[in-house]
LOBA-964460 format. One record per residue (C-alpha): residue in one letter; x, y negated, z negated. Coordinates in Angstrom, 3 decimals. Layout:
<recs>
<rec><aa>A</aa><X>X</X><Y>Y</Y><Z>Z</Z></rec>
...
</recs>
This chain:
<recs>
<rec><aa>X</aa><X>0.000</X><Y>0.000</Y><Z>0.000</Z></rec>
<rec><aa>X</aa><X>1.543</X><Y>-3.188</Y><Z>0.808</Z></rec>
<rec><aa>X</aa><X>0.279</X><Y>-7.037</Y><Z>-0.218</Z></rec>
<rec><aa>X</aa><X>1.772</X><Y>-10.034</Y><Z>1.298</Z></rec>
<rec><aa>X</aa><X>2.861</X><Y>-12.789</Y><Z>-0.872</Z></rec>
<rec><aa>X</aa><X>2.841</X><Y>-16.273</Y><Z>0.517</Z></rec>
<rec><aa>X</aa><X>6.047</X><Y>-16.769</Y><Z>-1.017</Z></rec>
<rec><aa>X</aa><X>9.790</X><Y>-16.051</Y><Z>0.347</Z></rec>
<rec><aa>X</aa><X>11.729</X><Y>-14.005</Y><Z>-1.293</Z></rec>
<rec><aa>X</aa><X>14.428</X><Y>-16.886</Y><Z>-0.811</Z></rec>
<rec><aa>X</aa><X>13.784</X><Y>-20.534</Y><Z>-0.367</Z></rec>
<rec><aa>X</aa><X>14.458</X><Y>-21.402</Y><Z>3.095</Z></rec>
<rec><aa>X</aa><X>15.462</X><Y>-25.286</Y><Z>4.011</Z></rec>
<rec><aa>X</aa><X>16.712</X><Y>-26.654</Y><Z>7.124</Z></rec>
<rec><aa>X</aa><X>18.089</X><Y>-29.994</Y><Z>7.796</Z></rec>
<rec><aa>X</aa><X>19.292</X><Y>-30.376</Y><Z>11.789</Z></rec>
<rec><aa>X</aa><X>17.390</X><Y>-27.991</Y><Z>13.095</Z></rec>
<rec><aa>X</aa><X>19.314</X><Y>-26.545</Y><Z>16.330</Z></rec>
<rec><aa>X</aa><X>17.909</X><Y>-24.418</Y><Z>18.948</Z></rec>
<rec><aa>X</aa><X>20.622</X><Y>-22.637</Y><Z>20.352</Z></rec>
<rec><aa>X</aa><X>21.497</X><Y>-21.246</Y><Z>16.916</Z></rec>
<rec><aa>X</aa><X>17.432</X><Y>-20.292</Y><Z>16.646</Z></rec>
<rec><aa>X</aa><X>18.333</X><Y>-17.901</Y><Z>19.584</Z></rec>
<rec><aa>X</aa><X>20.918</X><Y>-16.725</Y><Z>17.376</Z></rec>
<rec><aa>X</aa><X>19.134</X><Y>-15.789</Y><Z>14.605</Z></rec>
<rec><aa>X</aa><X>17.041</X><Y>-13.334</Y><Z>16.724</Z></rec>
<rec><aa>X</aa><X>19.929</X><Y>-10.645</Y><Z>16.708</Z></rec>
<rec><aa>X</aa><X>18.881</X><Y>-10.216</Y><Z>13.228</Z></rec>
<rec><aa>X</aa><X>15.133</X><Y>-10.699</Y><Z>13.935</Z></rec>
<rec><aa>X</aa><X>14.855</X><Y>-8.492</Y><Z>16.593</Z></rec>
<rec><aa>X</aa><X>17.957</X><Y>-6.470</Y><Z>17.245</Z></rec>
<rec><aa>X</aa><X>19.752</X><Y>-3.006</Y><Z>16.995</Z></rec>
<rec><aa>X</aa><X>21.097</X><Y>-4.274</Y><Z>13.370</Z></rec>
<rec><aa>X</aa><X>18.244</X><Y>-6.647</Y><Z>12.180</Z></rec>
<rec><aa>X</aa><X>15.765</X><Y>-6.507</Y><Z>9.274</Z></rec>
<rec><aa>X</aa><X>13.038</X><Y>-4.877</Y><Z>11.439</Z></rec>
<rec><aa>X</aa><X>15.172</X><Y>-1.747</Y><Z>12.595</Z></rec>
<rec><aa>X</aa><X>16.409</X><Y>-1.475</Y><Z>9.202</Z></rec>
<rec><aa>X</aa><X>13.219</X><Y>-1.665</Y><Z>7.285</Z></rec>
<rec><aa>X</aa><X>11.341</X><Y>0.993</Y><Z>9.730</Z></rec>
<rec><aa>X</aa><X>14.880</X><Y>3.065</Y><Z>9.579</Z></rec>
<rec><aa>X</aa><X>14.256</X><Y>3.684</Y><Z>5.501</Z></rec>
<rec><aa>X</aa><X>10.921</X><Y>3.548</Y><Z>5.587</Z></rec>
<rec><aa>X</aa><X>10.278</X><Y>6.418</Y><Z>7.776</Z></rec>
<rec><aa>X</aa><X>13.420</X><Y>7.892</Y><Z>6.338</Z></rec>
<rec><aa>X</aa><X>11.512</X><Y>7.863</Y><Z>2.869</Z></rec>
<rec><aa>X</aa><X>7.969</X><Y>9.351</Y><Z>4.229</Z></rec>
<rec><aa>X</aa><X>9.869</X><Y>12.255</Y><Z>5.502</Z></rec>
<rec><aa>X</aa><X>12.125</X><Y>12.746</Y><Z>2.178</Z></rec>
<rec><aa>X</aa><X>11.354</X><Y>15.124</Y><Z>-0.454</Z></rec>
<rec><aa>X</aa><X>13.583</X><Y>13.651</Y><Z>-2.653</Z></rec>
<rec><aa>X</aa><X>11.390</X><Y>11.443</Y><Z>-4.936</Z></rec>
<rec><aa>X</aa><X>14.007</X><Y>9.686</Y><Z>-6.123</Z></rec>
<rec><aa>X</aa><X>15.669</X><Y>8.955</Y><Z>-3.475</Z></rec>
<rec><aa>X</aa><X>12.502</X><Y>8.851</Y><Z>-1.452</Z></rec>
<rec><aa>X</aa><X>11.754</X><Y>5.832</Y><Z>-4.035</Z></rec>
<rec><aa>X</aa><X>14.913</X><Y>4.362</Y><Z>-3.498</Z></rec>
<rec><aa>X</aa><X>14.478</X><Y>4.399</Y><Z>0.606</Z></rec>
<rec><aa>X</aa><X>11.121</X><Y>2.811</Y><Z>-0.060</Z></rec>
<rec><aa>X</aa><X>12.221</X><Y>-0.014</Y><Z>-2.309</Z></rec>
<rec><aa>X</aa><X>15.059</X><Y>-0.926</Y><Z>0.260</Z></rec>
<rec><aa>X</aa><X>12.709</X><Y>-0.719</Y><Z>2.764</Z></rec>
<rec><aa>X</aa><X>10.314</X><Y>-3.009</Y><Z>1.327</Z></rec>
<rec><aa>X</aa><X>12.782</X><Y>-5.464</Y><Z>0.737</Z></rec>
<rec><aa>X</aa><X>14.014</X><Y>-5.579</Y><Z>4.564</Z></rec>
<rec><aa>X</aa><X>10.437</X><Y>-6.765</Y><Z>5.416</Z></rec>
<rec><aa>X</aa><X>10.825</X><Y>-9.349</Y><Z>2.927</Z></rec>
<rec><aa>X</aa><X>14.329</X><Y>-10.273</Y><Z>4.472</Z></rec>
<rec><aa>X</aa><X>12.396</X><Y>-10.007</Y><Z>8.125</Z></rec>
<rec><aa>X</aa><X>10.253</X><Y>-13.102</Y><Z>6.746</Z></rec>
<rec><aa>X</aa><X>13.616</X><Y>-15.376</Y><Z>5.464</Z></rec>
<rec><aa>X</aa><X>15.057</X><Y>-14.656</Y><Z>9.084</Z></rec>
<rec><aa>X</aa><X>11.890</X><Y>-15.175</Y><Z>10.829</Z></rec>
<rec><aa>X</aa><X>11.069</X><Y>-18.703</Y><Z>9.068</Z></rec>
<rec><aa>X</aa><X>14.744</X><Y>-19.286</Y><Z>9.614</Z></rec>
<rec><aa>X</aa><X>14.824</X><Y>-18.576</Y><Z>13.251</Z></rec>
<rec><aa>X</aa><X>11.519</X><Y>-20.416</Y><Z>13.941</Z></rec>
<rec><aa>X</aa><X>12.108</X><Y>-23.343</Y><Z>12.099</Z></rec>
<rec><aa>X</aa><X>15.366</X><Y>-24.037</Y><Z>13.964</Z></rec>
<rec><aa>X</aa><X>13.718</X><Y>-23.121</Y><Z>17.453</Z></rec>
<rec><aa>X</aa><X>10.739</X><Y>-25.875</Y><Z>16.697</Z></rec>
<rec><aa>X</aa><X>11.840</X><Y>-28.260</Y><Z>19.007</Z></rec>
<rec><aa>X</aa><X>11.466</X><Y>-26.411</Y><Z>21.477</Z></rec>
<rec><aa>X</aa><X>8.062</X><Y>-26.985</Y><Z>21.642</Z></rec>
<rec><aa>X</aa><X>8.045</X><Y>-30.675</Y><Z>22.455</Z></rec>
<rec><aa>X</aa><X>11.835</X><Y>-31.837</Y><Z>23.783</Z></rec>
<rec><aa>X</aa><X>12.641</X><Y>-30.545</Y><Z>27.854</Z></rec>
<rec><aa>X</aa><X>16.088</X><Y>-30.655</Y><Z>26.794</Z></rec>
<rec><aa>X</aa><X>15.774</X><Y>-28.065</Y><Z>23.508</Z></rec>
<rec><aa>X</aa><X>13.487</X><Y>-25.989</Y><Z>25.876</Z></rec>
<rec><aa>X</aa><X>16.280</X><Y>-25.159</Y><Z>28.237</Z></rec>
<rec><aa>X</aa><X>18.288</X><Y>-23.982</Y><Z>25.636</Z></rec>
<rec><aa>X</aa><X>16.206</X><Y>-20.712</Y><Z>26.421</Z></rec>
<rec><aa>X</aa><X>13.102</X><Y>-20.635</Y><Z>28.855</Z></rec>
<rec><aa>X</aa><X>12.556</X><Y>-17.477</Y><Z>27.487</Z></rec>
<rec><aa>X</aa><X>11.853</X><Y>-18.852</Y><Z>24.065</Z></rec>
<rec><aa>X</aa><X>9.820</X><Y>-22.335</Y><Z>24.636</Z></rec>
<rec><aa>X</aa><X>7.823</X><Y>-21.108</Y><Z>27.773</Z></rec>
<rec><aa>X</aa><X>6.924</X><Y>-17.140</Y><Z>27.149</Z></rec>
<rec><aa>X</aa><X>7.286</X><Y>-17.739</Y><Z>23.366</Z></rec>
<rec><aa>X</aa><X>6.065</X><Y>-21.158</Y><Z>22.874</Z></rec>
<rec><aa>X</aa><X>9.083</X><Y>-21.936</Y><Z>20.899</Z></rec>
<rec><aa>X</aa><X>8.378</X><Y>-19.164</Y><Z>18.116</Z></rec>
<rec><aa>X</aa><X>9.757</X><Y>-16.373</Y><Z>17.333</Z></rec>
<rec><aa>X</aa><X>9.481</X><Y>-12.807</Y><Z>19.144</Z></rec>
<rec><aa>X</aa><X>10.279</X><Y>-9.556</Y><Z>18.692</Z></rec>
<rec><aa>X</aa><X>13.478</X><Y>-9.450</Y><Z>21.097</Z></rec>
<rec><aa>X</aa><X>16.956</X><Y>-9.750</Y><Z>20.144</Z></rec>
<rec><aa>X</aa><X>19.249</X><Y>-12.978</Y><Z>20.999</Z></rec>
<rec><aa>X</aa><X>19.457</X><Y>-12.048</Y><Z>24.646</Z></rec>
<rec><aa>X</aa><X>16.078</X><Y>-11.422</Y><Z>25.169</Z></rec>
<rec><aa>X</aa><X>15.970</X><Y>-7.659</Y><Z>24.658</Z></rec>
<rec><aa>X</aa><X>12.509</X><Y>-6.000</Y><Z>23.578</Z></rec>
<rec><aa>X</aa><X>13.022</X><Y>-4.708</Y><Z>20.232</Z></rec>
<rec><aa>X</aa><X>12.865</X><Y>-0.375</Y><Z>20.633</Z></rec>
<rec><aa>X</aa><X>12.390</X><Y>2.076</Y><Z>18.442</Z></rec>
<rec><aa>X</aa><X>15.786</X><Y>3.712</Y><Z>19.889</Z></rec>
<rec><aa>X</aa><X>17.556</X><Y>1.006</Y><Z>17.026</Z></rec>
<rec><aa>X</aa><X>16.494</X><Y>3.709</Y><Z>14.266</Z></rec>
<rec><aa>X</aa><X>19.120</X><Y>6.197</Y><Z>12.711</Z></rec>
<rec><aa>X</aa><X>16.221</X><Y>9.118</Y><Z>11.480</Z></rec>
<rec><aa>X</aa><X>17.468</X><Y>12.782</Y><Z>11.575</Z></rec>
<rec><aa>X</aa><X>15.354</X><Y>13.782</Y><Z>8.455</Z></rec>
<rec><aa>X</aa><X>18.661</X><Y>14.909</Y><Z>7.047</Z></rec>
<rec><aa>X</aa><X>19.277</X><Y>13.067</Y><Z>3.775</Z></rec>
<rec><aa>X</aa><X>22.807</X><Y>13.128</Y><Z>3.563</Z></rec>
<rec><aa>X</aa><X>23.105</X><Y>12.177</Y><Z>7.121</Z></rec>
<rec><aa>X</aa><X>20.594</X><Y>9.527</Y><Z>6.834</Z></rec>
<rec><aa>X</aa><X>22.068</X><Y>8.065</Y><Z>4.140</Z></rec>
<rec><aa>X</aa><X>25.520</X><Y>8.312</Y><Z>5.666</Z></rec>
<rec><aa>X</aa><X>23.509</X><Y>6.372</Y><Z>8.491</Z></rec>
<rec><aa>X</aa><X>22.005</X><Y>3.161</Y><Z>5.947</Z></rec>
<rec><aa>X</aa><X>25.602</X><Y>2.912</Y><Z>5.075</Z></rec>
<rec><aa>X</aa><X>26.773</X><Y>2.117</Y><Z>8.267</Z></rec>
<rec><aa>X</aa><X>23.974</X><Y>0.194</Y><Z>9.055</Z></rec>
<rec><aa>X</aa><X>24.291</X><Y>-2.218</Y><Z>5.812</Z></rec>
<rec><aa>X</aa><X>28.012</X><Y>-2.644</Y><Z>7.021</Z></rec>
<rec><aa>X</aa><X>26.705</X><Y>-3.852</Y><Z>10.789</Z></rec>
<rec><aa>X</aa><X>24.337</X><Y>-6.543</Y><Z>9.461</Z></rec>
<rec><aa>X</aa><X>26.655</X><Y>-7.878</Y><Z>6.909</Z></rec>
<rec><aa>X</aa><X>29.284</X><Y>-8.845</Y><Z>9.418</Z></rec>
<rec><aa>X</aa><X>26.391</X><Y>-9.611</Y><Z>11.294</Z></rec>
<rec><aa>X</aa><X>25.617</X><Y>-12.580</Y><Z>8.901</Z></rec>
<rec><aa>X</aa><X>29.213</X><Y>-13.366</Y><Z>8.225</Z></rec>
<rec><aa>X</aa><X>29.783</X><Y>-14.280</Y><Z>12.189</Z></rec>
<rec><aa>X</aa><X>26.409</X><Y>-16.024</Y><Z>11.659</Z></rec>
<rec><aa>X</aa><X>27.629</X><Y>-18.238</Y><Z>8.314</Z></rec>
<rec><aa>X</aa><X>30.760</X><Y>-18.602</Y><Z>10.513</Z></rec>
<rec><aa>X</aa><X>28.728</X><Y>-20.434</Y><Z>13.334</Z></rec>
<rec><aa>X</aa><X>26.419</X><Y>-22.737</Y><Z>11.400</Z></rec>
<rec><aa>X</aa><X>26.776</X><Y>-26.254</Y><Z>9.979</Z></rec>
<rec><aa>X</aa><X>23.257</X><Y>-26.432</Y><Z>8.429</Z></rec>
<rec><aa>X</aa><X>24.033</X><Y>-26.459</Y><Z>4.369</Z></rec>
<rec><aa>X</aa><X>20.361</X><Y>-24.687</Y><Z>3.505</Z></rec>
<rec><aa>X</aa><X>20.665</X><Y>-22.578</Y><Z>6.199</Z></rec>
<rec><aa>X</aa><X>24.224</X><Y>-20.961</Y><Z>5.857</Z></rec>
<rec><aa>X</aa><X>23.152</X><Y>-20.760</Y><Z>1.769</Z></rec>
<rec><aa>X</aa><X>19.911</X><Y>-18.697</Y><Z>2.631</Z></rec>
<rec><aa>X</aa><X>22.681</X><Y>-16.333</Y><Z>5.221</Z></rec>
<rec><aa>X</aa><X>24.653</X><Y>-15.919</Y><Z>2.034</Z></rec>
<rec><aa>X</aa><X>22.145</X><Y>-14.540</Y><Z>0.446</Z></rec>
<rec><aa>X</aa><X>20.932</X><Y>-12.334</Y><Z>3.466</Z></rec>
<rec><aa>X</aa><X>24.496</X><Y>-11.128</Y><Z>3.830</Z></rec>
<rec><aa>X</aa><X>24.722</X><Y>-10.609</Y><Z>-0.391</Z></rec>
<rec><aa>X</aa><X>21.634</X><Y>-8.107</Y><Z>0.022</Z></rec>
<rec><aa>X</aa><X>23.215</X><Y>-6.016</Y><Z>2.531</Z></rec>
<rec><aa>X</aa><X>26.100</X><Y>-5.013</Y><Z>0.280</Z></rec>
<rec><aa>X</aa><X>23.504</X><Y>-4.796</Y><Z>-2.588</Z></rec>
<rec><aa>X</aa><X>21.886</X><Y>-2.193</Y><Z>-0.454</Z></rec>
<rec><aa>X</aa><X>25.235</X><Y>-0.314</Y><Z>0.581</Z></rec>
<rec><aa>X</aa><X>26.365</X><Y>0.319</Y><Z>-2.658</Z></rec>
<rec><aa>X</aa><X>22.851</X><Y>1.648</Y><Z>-4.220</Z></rec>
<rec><aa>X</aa><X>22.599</X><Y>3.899</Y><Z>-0.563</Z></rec>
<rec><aa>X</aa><X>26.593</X><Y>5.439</Y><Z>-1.490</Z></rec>
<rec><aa>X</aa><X>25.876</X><Y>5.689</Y><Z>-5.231</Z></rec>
<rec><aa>X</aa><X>22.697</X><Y>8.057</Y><Z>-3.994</Z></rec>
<rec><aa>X</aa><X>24.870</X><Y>9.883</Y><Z>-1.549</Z></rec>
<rec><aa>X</aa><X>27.478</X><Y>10.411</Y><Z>-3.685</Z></rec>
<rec><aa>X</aa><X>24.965</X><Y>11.385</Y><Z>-6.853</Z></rec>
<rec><aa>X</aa><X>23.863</X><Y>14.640</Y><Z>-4.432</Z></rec>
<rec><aa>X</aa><X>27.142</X><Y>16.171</Y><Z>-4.406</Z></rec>
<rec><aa>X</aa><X>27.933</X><Y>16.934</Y><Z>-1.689</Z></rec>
<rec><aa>X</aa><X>31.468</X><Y>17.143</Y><Z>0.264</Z></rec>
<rec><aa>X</aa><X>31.567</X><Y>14.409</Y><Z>2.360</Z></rec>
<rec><aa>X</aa><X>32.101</X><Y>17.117</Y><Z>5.238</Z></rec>
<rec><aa>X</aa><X>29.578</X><Y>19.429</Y><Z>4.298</Z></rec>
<rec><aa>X</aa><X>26.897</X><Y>18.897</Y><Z>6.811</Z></rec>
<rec><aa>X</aa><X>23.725</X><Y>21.098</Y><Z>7.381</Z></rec>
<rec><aa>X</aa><X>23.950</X><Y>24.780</Y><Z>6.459</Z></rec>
<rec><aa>X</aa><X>26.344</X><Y>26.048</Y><Z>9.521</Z></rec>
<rec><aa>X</aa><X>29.964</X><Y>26.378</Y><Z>8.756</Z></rec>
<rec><aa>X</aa><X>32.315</X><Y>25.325</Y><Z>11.615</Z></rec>
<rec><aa>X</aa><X>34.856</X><Y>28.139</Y><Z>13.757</Z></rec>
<rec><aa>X</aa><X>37.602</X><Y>28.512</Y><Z>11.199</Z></rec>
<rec><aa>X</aa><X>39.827</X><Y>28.596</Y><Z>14.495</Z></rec>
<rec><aa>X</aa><X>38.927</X><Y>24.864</Y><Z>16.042</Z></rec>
<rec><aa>X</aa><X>37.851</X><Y>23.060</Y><Z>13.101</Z></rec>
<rec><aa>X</aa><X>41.201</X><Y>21.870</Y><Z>11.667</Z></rec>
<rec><aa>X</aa><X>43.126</X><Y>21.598</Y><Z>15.239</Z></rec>
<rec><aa>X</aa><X>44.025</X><Y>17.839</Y><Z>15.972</Z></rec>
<rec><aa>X</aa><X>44.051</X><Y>17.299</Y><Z>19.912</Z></rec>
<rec><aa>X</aa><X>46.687</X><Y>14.586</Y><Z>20.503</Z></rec>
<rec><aa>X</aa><X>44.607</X><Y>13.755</Y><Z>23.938</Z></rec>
<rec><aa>X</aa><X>45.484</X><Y>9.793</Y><Z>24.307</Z></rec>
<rec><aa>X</aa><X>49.440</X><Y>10.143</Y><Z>24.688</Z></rec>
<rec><aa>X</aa><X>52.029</X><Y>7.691</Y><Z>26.349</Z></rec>
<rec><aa>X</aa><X>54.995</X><Y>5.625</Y><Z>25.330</Z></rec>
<rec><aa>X</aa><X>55.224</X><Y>1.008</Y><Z>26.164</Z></rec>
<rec><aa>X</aa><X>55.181</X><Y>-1.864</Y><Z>24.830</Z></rec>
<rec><aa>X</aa><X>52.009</X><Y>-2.061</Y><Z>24.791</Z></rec>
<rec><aa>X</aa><X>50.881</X><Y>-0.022</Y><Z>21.903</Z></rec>
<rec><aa>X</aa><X>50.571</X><Y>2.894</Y><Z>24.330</Z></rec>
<rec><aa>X</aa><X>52.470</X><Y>5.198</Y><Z>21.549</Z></rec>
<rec><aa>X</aa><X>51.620</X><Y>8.548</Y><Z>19.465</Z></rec>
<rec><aa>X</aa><X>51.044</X><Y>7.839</Y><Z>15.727</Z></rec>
<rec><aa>X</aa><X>51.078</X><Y>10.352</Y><Z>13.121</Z></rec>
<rec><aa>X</aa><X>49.213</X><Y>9.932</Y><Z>10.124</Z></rec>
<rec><aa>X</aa><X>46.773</X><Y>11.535</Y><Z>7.801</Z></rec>
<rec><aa>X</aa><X>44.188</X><Y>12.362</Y><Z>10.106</Z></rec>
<rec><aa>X</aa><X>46.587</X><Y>14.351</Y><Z>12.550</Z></rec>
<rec><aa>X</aa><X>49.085</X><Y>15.653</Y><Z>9.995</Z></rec>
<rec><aa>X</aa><X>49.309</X><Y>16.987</Y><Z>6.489</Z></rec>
<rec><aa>X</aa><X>48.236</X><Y>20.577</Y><Z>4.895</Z></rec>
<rec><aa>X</aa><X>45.883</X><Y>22.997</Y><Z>6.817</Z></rec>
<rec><aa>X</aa><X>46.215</X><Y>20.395</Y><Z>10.344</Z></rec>
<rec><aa>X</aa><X>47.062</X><Y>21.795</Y><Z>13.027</Z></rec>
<rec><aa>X</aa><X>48.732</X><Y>19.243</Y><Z>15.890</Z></rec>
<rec><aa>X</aa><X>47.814</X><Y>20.334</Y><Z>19.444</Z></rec>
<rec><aa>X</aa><X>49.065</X><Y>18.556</Y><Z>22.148</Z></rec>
<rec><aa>X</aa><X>46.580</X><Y>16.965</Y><Z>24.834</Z></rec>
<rec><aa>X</aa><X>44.853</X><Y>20.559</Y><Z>26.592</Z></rec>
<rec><aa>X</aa><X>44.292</X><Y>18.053</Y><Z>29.810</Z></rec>
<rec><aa>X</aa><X>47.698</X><Y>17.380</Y><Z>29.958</Z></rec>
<rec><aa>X</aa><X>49.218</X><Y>21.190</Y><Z>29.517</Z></rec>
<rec><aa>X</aa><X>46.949</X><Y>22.373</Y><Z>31.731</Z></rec>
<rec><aa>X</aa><X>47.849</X><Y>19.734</Y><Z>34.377</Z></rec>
<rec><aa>X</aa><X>51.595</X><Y>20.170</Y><Z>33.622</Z></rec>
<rec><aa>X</aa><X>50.847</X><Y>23.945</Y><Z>34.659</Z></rec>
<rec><aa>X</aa><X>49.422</X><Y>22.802</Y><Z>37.249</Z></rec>
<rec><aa>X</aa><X>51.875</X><Y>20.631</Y><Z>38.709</Z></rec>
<rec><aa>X</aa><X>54.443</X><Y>23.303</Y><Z>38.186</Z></rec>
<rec><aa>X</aa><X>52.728</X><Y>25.717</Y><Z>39.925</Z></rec>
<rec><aa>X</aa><X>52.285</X><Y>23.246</Y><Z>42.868</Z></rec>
<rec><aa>X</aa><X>55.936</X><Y>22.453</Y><Z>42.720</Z></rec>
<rec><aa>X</aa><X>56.907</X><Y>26.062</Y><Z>42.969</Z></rec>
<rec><aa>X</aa><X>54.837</X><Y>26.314</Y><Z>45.696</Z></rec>
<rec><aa>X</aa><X>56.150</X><Y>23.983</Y><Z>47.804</Z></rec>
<rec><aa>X</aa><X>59.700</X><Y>25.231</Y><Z>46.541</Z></rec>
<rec><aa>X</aa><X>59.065</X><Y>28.689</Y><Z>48.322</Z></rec>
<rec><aa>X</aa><X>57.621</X><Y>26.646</Y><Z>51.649</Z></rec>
<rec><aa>X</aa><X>60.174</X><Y>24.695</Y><Z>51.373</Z></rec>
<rec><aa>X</aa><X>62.565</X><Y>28.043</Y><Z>51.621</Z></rec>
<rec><aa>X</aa><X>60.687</X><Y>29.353</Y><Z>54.250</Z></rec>
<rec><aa>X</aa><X>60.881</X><Y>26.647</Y><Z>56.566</Z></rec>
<rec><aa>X</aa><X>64.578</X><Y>26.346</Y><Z>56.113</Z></rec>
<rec><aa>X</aa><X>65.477</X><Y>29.824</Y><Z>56.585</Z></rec>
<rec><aa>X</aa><X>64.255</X><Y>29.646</Y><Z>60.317</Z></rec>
<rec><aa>X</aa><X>65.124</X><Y>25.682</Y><Z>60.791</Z></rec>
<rec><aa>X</aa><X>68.974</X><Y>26.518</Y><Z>61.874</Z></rec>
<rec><aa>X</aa><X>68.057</X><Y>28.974</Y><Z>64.666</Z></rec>
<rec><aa>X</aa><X>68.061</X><Y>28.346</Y><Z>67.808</Z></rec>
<rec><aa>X</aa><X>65.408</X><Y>28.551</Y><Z>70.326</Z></rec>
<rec><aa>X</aa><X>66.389</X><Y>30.349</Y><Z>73.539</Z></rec>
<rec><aa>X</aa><X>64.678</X><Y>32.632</Y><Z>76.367</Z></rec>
<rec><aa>X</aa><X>63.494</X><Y>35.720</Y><Z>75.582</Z></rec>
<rec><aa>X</aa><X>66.234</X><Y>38.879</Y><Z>76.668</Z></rec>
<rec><aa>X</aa><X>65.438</X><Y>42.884</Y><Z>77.031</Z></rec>
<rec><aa>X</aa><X>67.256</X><Y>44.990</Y><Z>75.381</Z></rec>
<rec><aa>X</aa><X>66.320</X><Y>46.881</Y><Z>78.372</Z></rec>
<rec><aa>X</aa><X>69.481</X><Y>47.961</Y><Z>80.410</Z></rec>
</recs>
């Protein structure tokens, strides 16, 4: 059951409103990492959980992205209003003043439809939790390039807050992953082939100035790792020596009959 409040959850002022940075504002309105996608991502996460408490966790997180849907949304519109009456603020984005009427819309800051696609939901609680983390991580350096792009006092202090929330939420979504535990690489119920699981392919290999090198470190090395140079480029080095030695043994065959020389045909007839 949800009521609406006709109060922000944070106080929202804007003094220079500025359109182009409205248009902005709609990555986090309406994009892959904005407050809709991420409250219909736990939401729908927590109807399918059977988890109570975790499913109550989901649904309290979720609830507060709506709330954090409305702070962006009165943001966003309240820097796109003069688009409705100045030619010059319209232009900014035809999309916005003349579809839009200067308002807000459920598209992202190029003028992408929102889509469900934006949702992380495998019904997997580990996984979907692993999933919120990342997500949390996205929109906070969402807001941070936002902060870093605005002049407007009351609006980068409402962002701060925003951006506050998201780690807020990624610490209470990692304390609940970690309180199942579970090894961070034990996924699902099928174990992995004991014979490919801890083989490292070293398949990006080269040598420059250029950063083009082969590093070693604790992903590719240590106990129970085993290094495996690039399959593509084995197989292609057998490859080219088997060429090679093929056109070795033409090349012998061709020169054994290069030095004779071509004359009429005799009988041994006599």
């Amino acid at each position: 059951m949800y009521h609406h409040i006709k109060k922000l959850m944070y106080t929202v002022n804007v003094g220079d409103p500025d359109p182009r940075f409205g248009n902005m504002l709609l990555e986090q309105f309406g994009g892959a990492n904005g407050e809709l996608a991420a409250a219909l991502q736990y939401t729908i996460q927590g109807l399918n959980c059977p988890d109570l408490a975790r499913k109550d966790l989901l649904m309290d997180i979720g609830t507060e992205e709506l709330s954090h849907l409305e702070i962006i949304g009165t943001l966003a519109r309240m820097h796109l209003k003069p688009m409705k009456t100045s030619r010059e603020a319209a232009e900014a984005d035809p999309l916005i003043a003349i579809a839009g009427g200067g308002g807000v819309a459920l598209h992202n800051s190029q003028g992408n439809p929102w889509t469900a696609d934006y949702l992380k939901i495998t019904g997997e609680l580990d996984v979907d939790l692993r999933s919120n983390i990342a997500a949390e991580a996205r929109a906070k350096i969402v807001y941070e390039r936002l902060i870093d792009f605005c002049d407007d006092p009351g609006t980068k202090d409402a962002l701060q807050f925003l951006m506050t929330r998201e780690i807020t939420h990624l610490r209470a979504f990692m304390a609940a992953l970690d309180s199942m535990g579970k090894d961070p690489l034990e996924i699902g119920v099928l174990p992995p082939s004991p014979d490919i699981v801890n083989k490292f392919f070293n398949d990006s290999t080269g040598e420059g100035d250029e950063g083009e090198t082969d590093e070693r470190g604790p992903w590719n090395q240590g106990e129970g790792i085993e290094f495996v140079e690039a399959p593509a480029k084995l197989e292609a080095q057998v490859t080219s020596g088997q060429v090679a030695a093929e056109i070795k043994r033409a090349g012998k065959g061709v020169a054994s009959g290069a030095g004779k020389p071509r004359g009429k045909k005799t009988s041994n007839l006599r």
